[in-house]
DRENDO-1510 file (C-alpha; in Angstrom, 1 decimal, always signed):
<recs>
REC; n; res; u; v; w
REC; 1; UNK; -271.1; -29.8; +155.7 .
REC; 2; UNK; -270.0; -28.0; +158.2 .
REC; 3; UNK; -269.7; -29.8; +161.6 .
REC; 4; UNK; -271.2; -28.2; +164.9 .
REC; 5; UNK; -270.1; -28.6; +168.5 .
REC; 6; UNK; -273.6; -30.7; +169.3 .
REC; 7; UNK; -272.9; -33.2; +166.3 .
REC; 8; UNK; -268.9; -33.5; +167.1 .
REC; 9; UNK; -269.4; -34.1; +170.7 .
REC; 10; UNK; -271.6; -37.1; +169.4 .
REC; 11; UNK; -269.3; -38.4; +167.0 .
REC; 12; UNK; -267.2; -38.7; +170.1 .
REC; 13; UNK; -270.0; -41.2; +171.4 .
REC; 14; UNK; -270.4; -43.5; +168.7 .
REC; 15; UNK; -267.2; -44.7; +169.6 .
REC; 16; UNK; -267.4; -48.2; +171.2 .
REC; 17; UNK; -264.9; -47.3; +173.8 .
REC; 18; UNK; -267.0; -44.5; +174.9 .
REC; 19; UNK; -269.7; -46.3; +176.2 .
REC; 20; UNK; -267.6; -48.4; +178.8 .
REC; 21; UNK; -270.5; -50.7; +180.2 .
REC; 22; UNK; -268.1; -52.0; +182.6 .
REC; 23; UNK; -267.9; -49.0; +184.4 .
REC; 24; UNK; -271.5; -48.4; +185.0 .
REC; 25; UNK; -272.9; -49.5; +188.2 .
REC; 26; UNK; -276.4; -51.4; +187.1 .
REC; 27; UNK; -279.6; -49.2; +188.6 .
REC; 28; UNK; -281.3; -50.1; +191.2 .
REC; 29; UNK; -284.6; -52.1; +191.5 .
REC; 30; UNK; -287.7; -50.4; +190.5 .
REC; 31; UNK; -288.9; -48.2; +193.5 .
REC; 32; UNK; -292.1; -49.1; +194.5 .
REC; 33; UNK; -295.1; -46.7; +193.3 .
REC; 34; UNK; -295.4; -45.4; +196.9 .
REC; 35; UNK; -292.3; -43.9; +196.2 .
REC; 36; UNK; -292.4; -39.8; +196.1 .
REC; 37; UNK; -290.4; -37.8; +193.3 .
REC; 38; UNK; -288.7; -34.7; +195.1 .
REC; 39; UNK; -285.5; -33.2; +194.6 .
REC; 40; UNK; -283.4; -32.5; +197.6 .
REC; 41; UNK; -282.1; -29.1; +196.5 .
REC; 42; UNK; -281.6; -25.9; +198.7 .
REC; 43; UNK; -282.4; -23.1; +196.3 .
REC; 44; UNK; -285.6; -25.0; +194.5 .
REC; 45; UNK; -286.8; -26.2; +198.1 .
REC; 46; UNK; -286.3; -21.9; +199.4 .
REC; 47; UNK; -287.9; -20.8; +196.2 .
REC; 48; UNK; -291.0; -23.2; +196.1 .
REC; 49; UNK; -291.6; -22.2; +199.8 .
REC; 50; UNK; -291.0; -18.6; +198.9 .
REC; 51; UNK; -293.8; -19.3; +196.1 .
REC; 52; UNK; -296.6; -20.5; +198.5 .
REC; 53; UNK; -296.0; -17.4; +200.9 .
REC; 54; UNK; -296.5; -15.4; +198.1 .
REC; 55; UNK; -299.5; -16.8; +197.6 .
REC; 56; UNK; -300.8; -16.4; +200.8 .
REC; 57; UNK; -300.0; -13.3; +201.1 .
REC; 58; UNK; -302.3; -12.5; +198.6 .
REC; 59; UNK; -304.9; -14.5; +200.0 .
REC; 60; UNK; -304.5; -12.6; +203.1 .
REC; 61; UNK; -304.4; -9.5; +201.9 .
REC; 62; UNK; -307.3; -10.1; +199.4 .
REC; 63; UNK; -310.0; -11.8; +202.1 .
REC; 64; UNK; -308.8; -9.8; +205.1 .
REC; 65; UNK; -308.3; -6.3; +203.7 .
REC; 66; UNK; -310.3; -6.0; +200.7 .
REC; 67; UNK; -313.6; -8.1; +200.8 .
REC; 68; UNK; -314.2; -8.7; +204.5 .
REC; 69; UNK; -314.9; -5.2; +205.3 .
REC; 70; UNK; -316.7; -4.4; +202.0 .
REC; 71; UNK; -320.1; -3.8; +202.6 .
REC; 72; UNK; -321.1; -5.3; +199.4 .
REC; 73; UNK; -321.8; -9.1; +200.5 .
REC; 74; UNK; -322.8; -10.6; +197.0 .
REC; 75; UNK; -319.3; -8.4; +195.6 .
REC; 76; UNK; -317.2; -10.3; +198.4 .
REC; 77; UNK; -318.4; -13.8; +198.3 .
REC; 78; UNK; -318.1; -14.0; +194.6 .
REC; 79; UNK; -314.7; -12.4; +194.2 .
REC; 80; UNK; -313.5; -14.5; +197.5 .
REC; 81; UNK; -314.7; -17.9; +196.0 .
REC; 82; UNK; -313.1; -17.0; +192.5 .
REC; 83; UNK; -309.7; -16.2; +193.9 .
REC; 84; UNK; -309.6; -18.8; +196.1 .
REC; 85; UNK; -310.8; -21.4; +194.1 .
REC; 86; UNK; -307.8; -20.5; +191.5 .
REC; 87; UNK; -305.2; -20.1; +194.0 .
REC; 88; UNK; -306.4; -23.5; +195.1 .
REC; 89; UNK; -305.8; -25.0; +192.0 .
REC; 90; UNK; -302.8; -23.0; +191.6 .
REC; 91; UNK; -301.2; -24.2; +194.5 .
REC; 92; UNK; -302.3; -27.8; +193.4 .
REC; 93; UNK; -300.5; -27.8; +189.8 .
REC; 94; UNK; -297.6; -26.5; +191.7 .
REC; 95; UNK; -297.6; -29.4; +194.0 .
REC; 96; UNK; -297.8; -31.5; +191.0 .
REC; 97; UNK; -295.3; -30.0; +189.0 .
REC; 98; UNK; -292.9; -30.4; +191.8 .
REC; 99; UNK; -293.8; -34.2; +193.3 .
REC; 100; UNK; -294.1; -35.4; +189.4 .
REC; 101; UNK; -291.2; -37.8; +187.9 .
REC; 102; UNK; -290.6; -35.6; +185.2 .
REC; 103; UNK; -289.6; -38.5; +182.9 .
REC; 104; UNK; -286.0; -39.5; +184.3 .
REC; 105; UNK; -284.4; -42.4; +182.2 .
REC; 106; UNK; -283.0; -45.4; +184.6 .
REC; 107; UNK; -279.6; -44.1; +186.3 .
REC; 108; UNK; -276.6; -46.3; +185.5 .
REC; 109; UNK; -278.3; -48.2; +182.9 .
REC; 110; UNK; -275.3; -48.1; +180.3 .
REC; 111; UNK; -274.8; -51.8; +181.7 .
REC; 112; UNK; -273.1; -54.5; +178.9 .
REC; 113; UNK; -276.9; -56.0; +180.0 .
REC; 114; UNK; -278.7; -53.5; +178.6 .
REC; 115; UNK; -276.7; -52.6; +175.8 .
REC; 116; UNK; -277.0; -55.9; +174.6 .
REC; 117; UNK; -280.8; -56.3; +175.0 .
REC; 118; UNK; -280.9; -53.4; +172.4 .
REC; 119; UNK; -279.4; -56.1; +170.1 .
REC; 120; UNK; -277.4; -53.5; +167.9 .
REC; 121; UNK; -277.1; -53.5; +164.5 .
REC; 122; UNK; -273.8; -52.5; +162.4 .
REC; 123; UNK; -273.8; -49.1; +161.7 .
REC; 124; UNK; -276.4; -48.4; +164.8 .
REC; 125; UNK; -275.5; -45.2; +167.7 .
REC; 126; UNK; -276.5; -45.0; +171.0 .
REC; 127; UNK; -275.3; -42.1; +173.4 .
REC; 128; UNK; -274.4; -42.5; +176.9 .
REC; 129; UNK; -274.1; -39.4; +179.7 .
REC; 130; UNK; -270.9; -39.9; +180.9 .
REC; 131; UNK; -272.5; -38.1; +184.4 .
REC; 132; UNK; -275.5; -40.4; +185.0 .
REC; 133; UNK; -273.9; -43.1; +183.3 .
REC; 134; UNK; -277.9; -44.0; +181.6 .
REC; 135; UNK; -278.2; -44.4; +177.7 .
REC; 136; UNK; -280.0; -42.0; +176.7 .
REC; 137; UNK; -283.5; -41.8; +174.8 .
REC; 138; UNK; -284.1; -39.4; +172.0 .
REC; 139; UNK; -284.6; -35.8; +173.2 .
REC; 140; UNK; -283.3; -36.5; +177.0 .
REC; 141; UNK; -281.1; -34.4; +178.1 .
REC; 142; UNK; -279.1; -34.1; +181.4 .
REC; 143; UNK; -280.0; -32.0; +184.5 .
REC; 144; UNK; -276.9; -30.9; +186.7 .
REC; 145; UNK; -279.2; -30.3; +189.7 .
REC; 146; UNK; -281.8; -33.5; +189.6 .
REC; 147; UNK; -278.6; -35.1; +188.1 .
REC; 148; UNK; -280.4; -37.5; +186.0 .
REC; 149; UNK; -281.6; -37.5; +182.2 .
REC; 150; UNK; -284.9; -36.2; +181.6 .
REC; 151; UNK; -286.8; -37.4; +178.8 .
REC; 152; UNK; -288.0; -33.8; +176.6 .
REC; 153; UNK; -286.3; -31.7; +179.5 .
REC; 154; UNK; -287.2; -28.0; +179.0 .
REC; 155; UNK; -285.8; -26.9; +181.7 .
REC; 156; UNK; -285.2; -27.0; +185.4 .
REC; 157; UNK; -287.4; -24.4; +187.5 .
REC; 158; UNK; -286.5; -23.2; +190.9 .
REC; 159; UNK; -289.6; -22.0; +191.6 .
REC; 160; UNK; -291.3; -26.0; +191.6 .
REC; 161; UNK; -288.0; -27.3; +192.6 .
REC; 162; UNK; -288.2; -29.8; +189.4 .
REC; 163; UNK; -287.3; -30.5; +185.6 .
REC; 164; UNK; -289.9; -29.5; +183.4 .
REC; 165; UNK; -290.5; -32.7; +181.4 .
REC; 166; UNK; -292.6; -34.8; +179.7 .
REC; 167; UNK; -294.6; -36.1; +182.8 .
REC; 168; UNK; -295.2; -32.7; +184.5 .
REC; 169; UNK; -294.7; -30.6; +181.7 .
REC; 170; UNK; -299.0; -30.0; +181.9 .
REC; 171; UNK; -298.7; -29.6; +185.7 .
REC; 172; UNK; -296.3; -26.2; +185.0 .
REC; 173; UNK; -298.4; -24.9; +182.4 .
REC; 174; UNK; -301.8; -24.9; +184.6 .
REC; 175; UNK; -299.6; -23.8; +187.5 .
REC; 176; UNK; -298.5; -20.5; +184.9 .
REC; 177; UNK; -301.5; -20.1; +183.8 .
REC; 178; UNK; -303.7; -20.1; +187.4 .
REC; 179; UNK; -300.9; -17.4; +188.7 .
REC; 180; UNK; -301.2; -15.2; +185.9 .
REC; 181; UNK; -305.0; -15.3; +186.2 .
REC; 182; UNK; -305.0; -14.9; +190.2 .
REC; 183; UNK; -302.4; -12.1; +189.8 .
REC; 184; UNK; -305.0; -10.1; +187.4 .
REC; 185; UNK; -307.4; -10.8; +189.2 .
REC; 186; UNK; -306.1; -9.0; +192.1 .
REC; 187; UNK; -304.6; -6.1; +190.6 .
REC; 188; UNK; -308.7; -5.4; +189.0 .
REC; 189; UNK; -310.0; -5.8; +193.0 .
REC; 190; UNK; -306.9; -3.6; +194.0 .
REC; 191; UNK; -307.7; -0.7; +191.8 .
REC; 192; UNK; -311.6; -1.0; +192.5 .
REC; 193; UNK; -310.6; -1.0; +196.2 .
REC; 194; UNK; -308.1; +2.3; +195.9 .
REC; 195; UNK; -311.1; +3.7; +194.3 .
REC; 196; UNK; -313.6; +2.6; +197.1 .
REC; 197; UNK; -311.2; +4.2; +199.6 .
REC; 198; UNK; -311.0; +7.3; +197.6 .
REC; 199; UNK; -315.0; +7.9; +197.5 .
REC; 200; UNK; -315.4; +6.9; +201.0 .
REC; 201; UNK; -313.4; +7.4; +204.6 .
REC; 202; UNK; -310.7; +5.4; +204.5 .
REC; 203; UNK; -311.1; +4.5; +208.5 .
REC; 204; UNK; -314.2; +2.4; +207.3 .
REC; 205; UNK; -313.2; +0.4; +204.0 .
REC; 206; UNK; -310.4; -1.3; +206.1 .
REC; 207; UNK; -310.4; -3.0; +209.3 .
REC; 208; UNK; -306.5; -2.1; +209.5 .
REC; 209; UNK; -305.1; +1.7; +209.6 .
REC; 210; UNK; -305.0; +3.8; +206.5 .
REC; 211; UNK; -301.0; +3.7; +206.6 .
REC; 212; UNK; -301.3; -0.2; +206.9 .
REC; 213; UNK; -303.9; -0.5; +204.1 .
REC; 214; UNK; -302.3; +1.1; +202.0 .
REC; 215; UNK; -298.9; -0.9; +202.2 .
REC; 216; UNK; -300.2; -3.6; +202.3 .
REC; 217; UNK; -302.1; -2.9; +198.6 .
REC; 218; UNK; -299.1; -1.6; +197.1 .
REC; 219; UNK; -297.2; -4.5; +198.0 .
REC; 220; UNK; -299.9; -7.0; +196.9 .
REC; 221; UNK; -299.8; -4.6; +193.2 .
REC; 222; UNK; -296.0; -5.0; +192.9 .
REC; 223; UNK; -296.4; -8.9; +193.7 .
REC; 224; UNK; -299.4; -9.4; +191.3 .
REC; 225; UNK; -298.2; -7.0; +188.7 .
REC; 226; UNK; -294.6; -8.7; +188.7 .
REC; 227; UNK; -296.1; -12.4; +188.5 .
REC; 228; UNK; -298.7; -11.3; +186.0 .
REC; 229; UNK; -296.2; -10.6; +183.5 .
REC; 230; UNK; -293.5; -13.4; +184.4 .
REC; 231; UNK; -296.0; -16.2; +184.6 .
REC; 232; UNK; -297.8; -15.1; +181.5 .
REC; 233; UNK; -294.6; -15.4; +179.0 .
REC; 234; UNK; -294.0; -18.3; +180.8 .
REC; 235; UNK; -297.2; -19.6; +179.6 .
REC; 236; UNK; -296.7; -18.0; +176.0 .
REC; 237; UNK; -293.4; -19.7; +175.7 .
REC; 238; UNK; -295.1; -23.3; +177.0 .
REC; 239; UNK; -297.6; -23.4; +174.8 .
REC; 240; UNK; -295.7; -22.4; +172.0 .
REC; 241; UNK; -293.0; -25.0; +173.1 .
REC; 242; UNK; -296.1; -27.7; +173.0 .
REC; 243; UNK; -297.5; -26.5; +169.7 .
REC; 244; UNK; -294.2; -26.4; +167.8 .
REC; 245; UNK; -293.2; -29.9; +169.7 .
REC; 246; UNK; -290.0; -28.5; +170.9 .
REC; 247; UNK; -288.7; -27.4; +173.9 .
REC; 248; UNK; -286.7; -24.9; +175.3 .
REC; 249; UNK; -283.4; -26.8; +175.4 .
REC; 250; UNK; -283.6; -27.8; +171.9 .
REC; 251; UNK; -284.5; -24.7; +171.1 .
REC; 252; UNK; -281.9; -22.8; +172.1 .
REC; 253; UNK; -279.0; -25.5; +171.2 .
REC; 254; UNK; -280.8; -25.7; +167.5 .
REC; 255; UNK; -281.0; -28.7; +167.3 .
REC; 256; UNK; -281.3; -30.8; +164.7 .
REC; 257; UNK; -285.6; -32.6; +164.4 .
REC; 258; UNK; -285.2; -35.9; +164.2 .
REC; 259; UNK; -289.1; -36.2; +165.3 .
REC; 260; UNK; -292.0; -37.2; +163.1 .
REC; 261; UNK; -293.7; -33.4; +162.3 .
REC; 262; UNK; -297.4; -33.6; +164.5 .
REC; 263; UNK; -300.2; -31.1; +164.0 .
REC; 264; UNK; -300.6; -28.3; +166.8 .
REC; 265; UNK; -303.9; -30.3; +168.2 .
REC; 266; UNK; -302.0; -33.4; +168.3 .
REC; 267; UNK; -299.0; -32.2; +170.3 .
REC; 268; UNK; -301.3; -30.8; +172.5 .
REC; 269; UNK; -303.4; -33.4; +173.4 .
REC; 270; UNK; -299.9; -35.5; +174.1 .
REC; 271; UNK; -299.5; -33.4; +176.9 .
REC; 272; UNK; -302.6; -32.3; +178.3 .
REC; 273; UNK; -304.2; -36.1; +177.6 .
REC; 274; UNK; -306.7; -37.5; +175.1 .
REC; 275; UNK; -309.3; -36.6; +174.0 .
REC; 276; UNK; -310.1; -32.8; +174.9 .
REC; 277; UNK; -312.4; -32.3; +178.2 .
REC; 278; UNK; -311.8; -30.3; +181.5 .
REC; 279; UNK; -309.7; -32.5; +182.7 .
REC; 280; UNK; -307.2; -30.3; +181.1 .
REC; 281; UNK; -307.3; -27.9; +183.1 .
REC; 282; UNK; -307.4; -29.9; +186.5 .
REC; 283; UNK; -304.3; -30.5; +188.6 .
REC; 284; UNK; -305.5; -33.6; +189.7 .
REC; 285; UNK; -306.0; -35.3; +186.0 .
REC; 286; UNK; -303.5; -37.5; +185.1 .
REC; 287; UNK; -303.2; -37.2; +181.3 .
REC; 288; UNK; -304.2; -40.2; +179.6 .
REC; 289; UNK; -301.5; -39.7; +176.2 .
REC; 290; UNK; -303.0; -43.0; +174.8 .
REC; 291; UNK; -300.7; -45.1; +173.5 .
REC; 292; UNK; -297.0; -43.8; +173.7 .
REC; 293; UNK; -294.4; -43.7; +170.9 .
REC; 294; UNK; -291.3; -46.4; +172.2 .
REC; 295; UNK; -288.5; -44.8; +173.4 .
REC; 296; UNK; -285.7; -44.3; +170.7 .
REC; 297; UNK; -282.6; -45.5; +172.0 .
REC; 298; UNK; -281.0; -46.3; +168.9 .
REC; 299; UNK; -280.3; -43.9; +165.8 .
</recs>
């Protein structure tokens, strides 16, 4: 059998020597639960402020231009509360997906200690990250910008400033899903307000200039038009990620399922909670997974 970069880079941690608990600093106490996830990093922290501008932009552009000066007042209320209410919740997954421990293993907890309280058998493997100095769980891998191991990492997102793991991995989708469907939404009010214009003056279906107006929609149609399609294969590729039980990482190294197969429906409700309500699609829901399958540390 022919052997592939993944599996000879782990033959090189089976060694014993490899593992060098007496190098590894132990981890630190247990924070408290007060204690807020958030990763100190330029480019996530410029592109998650970046993505609430954008939304308010919208926001501005939707209540201020569009249904304000309608003359329709059932049209504006309804379409106001809708959009609002999802970039509410929007803005709320996002917050979630970005302040939520993604599921980072202990830093530094290669310790002889801990090594030993795994009481080895012969013939037993455990792998070390020779960066966070942690033994790693089954499916972790390690992030170069939160610089920790992430227990089912997908991938690490700029735009929430965060990992996309097992503990926020619901908090990304609803925070895809809620863009795409606030981004639609306002391309539909953008084209029945070009049309508005077009039948009436133009002077009186905005309370800014006709020059302004209609910068100000084009911009807001590039934004929602651009978002509408990224957000929504983001989505696609989530959901298919949660269906197939394998994420983006491990599919794109190929690697090798060393996971019990699960049905569609039960890989779903592992991330979005048990059993099925509307709490799945709220922000604020913690998902309840039931009882968790032990962390694999030895192979």
């Amino acid at each position: 059998m022919m052997i592939t970069p993944v599996h000879r880079f782990r033959d090189i941690e089976r060694t014993p020597e490899y593992l060098q608990p007496e190098k590894c600093v132990p981890p630190p106490s247990r924070p408290s639960l007060g204690t807020m996830w958030f990763i100190r990093d330029g480019c996530g922290i410029a592109c998650a402020v970046v993505t609430w501008m954008l939304v308010f932009y919208a926001d501005f552009v939707v209540l201020l231009v569009m249904l304000v000066p309608s003359r329709d007042y059932v049209y504006s209320v309804i379409n106001g509360t809708l959009f609002n209410t999802l970039a509410f919740l929007a803005l709320a997954s996002h917050f979630r997906a970005m302040l939520t421990d993604p599921g980072a293993v202990p830093k530094g907890n290669a310790t002889k200690e801990f090594i030993e309280s795994l009481q080895l058998k012969p013939g037993q493997v455990v792998y070390k990250c020779p960066k966070c100095c942690s033994i790693k769980p089954d499916r972790a891998h390690h992030c170069s910008v939160c610089k920790r191991c992430i227990r089912k990492m997908d991938h690490h997102c700029p735009w929430v400033n965060n990992c996309v793991g097992e503990n926020n991995q619901k908090y990304f989708v609803l925070f895809t899903m809620y863009i795409a469907l606030i981004s639609l939404h306002a391309l539909i009010m953008v084209g029945f307000h070009f049309l508005y214009c077009f039948e009436e003056d133009w002077t009186k279906c905005s309370s800014f200039s006709p020059p302004t107006t209609v910068i100000l929609l084009i911009l807001l149609c590039f934004e929602a038009l651009l978002f509408l399609i990224f957000t929504s294969v983001m989505f696609g590729t989530q959901v298919h990620s949660i269906c197939t039980d394998e994420t983006g990482i491990e599919q794109l190294k190929k690697e090798e399922r060393r996971w019990a197969k699960k049905t569609k429906w039960m890989n779903m409700k592992a991330v979005f909670g048990h059993p099925f309500s509307i709490a799945w699609l709220s922000p604020f829901a913690t998902p309840d997974q039931g009882k968790a399958d032990p962390y694999q540390y030895v192979v």
